[in-house]
Kinemage of the C-alpha trace (Angstrom):
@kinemage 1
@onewidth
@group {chain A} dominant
@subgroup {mainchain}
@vectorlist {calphas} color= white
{ca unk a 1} P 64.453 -151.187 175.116
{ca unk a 2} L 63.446 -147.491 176.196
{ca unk a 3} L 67.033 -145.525 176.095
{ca unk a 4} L 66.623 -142.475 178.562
{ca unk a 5} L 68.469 -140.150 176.111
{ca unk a 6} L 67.331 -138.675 172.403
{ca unk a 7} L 70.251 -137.318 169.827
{ca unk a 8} L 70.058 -134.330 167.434
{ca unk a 9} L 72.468 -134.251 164.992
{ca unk a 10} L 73.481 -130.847 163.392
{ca unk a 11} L 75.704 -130.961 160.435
{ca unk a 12} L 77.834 -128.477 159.648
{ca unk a 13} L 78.137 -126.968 156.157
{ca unk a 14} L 81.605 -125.973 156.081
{ca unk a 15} L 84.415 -128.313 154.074
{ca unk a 16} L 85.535 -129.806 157.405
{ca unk a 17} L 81.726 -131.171 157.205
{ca unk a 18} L 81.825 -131.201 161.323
{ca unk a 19} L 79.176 -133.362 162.776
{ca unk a 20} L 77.752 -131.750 166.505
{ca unk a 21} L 75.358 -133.887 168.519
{ca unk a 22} L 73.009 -133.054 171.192
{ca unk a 23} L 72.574 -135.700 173.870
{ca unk a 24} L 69.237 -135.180 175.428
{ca unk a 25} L 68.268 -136.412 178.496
{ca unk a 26} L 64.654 -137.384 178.426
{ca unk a 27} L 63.478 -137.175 182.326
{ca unk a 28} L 65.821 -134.481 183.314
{ca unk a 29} L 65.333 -131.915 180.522
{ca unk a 30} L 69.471 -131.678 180.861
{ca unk a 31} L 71.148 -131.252 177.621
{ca unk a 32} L 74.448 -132.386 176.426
{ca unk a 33} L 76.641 -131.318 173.203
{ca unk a 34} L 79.374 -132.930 171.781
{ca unk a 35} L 82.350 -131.162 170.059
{ca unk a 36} L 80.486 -127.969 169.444
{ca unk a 37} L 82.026 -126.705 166.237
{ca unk a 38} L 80.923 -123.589 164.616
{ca unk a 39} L 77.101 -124.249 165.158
{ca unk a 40} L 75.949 -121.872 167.639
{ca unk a 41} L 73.093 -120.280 166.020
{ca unk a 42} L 71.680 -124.240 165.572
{ca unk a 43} L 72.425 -125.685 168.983
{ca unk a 44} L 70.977 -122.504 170.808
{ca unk a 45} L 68.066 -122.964 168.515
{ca unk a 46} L 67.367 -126.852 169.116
{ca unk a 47} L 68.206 -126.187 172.778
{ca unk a 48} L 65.573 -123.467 172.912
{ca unk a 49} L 62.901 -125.269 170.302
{ca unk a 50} L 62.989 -128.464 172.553
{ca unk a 51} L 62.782 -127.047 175.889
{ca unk a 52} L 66.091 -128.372 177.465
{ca unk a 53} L 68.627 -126.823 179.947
{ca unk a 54} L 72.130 -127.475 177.978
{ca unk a 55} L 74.556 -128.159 181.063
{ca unk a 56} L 77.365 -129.939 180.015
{ca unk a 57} L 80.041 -129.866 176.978
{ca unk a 58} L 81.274 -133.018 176.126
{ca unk a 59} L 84.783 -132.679 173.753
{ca unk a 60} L 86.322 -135.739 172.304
{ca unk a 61} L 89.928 -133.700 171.282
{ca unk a 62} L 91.109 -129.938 171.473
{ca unk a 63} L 91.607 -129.013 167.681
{ca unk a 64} L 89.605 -125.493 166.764
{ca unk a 65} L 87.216 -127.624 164.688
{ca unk a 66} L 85.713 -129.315 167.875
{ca unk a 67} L 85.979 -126.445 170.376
{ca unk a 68} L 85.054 -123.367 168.493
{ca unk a 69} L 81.865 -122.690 169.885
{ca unk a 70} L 83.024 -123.522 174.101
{ca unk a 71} L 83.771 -120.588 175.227
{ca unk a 72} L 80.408 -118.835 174.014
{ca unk a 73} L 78.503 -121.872 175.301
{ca unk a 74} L 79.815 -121.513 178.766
{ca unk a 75} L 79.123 -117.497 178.918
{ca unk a 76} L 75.661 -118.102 177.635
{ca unk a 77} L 74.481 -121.287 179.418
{ca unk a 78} L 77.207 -121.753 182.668
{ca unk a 79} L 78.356 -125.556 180.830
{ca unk a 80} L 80.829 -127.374 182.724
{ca unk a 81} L 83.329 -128.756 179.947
{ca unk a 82} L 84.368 -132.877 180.067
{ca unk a 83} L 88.238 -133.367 178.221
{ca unk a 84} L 90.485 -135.812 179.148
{ca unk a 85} L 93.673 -135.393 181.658
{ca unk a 86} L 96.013 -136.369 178.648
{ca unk a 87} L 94.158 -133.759 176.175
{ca unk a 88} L 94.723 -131.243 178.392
{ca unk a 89} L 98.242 -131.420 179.460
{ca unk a 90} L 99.662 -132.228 176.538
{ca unk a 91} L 98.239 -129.506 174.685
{ca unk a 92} L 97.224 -126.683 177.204
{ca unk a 93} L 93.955 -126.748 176.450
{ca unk a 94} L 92.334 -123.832 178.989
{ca unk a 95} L 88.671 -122.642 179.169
{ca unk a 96} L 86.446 -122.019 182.122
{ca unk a 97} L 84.383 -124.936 183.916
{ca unk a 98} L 86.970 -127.163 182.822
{ca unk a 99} L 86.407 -131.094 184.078
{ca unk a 100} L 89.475 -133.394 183.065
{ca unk a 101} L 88.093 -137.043 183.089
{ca unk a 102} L 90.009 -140.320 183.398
{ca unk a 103} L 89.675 -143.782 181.162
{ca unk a 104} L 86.527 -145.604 181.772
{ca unk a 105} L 85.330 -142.390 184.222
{ca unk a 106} L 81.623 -142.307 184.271
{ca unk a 107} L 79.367 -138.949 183.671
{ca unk a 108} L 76.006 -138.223 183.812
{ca unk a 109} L 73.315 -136.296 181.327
{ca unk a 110} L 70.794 -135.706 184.028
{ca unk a 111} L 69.972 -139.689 184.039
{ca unk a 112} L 72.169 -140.741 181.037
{ca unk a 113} L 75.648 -141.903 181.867
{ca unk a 114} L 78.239 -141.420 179.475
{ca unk a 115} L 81.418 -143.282 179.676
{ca unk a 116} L 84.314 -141.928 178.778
{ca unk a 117} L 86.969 -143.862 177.010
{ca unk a 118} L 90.744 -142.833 176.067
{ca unk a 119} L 91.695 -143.378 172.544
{ca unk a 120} L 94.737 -141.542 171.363
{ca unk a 121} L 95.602 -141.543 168.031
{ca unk a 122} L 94.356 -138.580 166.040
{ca unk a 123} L 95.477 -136.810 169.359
{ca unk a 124} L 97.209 -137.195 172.425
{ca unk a 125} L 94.586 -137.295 174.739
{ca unk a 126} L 91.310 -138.110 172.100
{ca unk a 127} L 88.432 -139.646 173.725
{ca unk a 128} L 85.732 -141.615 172.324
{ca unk a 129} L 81.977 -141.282 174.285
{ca unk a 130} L 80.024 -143.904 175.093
{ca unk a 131} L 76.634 -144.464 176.021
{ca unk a 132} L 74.063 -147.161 176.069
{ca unk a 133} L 73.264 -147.731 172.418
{ca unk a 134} L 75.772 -144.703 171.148
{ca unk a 135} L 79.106 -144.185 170.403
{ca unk a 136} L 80.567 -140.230 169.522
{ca unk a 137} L 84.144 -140.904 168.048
{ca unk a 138} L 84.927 -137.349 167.284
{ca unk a 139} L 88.429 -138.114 164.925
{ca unk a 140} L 89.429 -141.195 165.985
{ca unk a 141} L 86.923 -143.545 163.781
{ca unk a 142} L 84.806 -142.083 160.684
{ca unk a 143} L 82.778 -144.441 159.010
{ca unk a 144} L 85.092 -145.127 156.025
{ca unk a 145} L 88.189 -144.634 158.473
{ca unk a 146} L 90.396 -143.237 160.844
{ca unk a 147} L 91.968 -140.165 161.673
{ca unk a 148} L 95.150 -138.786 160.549
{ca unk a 149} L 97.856 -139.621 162.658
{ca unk a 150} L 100.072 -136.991 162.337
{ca unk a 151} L 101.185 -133.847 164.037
{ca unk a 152} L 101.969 -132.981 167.321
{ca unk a 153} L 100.717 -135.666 169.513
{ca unk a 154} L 98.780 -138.206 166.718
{ca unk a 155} L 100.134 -142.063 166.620
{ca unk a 156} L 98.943 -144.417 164.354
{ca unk a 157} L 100.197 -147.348 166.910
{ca unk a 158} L 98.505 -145.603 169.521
{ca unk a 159} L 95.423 -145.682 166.766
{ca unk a 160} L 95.784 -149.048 166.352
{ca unk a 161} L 95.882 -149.858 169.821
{ca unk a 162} L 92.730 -147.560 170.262
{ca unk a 163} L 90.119 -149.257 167.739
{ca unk a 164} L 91.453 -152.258 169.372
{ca unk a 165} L 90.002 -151.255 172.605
{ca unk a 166} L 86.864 -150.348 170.675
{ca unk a 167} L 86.348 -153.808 168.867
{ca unk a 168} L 86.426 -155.318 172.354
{ca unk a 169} L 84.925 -153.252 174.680
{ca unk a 170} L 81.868 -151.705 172.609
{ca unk a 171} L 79.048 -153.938 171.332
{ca unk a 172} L 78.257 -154.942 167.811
{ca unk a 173} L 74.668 -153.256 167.805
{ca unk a 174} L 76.403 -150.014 169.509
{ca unk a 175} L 75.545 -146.673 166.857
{ca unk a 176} L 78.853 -144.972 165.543
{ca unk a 177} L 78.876 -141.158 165.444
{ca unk a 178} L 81.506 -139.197 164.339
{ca unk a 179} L 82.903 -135.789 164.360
{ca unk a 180} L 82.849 -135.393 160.482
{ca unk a 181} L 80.958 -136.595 157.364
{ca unk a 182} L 82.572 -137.928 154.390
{ca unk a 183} L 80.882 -140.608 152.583
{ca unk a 184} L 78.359 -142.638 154.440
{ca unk a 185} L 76.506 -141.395 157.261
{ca unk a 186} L 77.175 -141.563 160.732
{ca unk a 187} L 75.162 -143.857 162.631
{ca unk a 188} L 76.202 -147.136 161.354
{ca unk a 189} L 76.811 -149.678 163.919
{ca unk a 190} L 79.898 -151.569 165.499
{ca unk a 191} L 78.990 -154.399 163.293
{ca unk a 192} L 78.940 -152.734 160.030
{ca unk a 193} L 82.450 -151.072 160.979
{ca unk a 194} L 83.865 -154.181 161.316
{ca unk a 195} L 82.605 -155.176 157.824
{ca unk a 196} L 83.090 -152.019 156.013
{ca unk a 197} L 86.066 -149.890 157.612
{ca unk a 198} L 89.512 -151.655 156.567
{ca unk a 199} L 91.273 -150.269 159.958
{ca unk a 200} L 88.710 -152.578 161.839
{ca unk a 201} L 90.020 -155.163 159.611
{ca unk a 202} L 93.881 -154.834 160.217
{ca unk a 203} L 94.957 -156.666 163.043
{ca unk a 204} L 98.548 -156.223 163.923
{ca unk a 205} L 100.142 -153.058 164.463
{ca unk a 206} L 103.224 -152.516 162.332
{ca unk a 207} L 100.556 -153.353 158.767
{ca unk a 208} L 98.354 -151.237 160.487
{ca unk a 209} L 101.092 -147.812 160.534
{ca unk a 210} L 102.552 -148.940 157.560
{ca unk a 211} L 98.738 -148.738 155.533
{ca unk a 212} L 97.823 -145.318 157.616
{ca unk a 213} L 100.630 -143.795 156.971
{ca unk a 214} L 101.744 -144.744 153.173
{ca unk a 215} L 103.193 -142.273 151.129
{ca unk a 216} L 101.412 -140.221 148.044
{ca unk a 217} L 98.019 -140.962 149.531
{ca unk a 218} L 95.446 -138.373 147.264
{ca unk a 219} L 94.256 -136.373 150.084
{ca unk a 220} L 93.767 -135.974 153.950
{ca unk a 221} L 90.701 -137.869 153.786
{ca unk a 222} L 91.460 -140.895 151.423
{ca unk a 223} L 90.730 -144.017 153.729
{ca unk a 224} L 91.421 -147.177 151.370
């Protein structure tokens, strides 16, 4: 199969280890990032190296660490922004361009369509992006994990609830990329989630909080 979309994948130094991706769309020459972080120097340079008109900003949840780089994106390169309605009222998210999408709404990358699906959890309003053989999952699944599910907003039944809808509406051989690095590499399929992560594995709610959010766990980012 001949997907009509390439990914770049720009890791990000810093101790959050932020993941950005660049969703290119092959015909077009329209460009794509998601969750730009604090790479601006790279994703001007990729956009520039490759030839491609960067036209849309695609933001899976509103914390700094995902949205740093918007507002100099849009000044430089006119980007309308994609967040979701629920993002952006419960928090009062605000930049220019601003597009609030729906569950299941559909957008296009030149010829790529991206779906957009509504995951709350890490967030009010988090959104997972979906397209043909890719998944971006920003905080809501990590390859070892799940996102925190506290603060303002966060819900680890809403979580639960959310990786639900993943198992059943994504496909096995669907590629899993998320907003930060840990252990194992983004990229690892649907398939090997369900094998490897234990919150794929957990499948009523109340063990599900109860494991997530145990006491005198070692650090933010201890998954098991």
């Amino acid at each position: 199969m001949i997907l009509t979309y390439e990914l770049h994948h720009i890791k990000d130094t810093r101790l959050t280890k932020n993941n950005v991706f660049l969703i290119f769309d092959k015909k077009t020459k329209k460009a794509a990032v998601v969750d730009p972080s604090y790479s601006l120097k790279h994703i001007n340079k990729i956009i520039k190296c490759f030839g491609y008109m960067l036209d849309t900003i695609l933001i899976t949840h509103s914390h700094p660490d995902h949205t740093s780089s918007v507002d100099a994106l849009i000044n430089q390169h006119g980007c309308d922004v994609y967040i979701s309605r629920k993002e952006v009222e419960y928090y009062s998210y605000r930049c220019k361009n601003m597009q609030m999408f729906e569950d299941q709404q559909l957008i296009n990358v030149g010829d790529t369509i991206v779906k957009c699906l509504l995951t709350p959890g890490h967030t009010a309003g988090s959104a997972c992006f979906l397209l043909e053989k890719s998944l971006f999952s920003g905080d809501t699944i990590f390859m070892e994990g799940c996102g925190i599910c506290s603060g303002s907003g966060a819900s680890a039944a809403a979580m639960f609830d959310s990786i639900m809808k993943i198992k059943e509406q994504v496909s096995d051989t669907v590629l899993v990329y998320s907003g930060h690095t840990y252990v194992v590499d983004p990229g690892q399929s649907i398939e090997y989630l369900k094998r490897n992560n234990i919150y794929f594995n957990i499948n009523d709610v109340e063990t599900f909080v109860s494991f997530r959010m145990r006491k005198n766990q070692k650090n933010l980012f201890t998954f098991q």
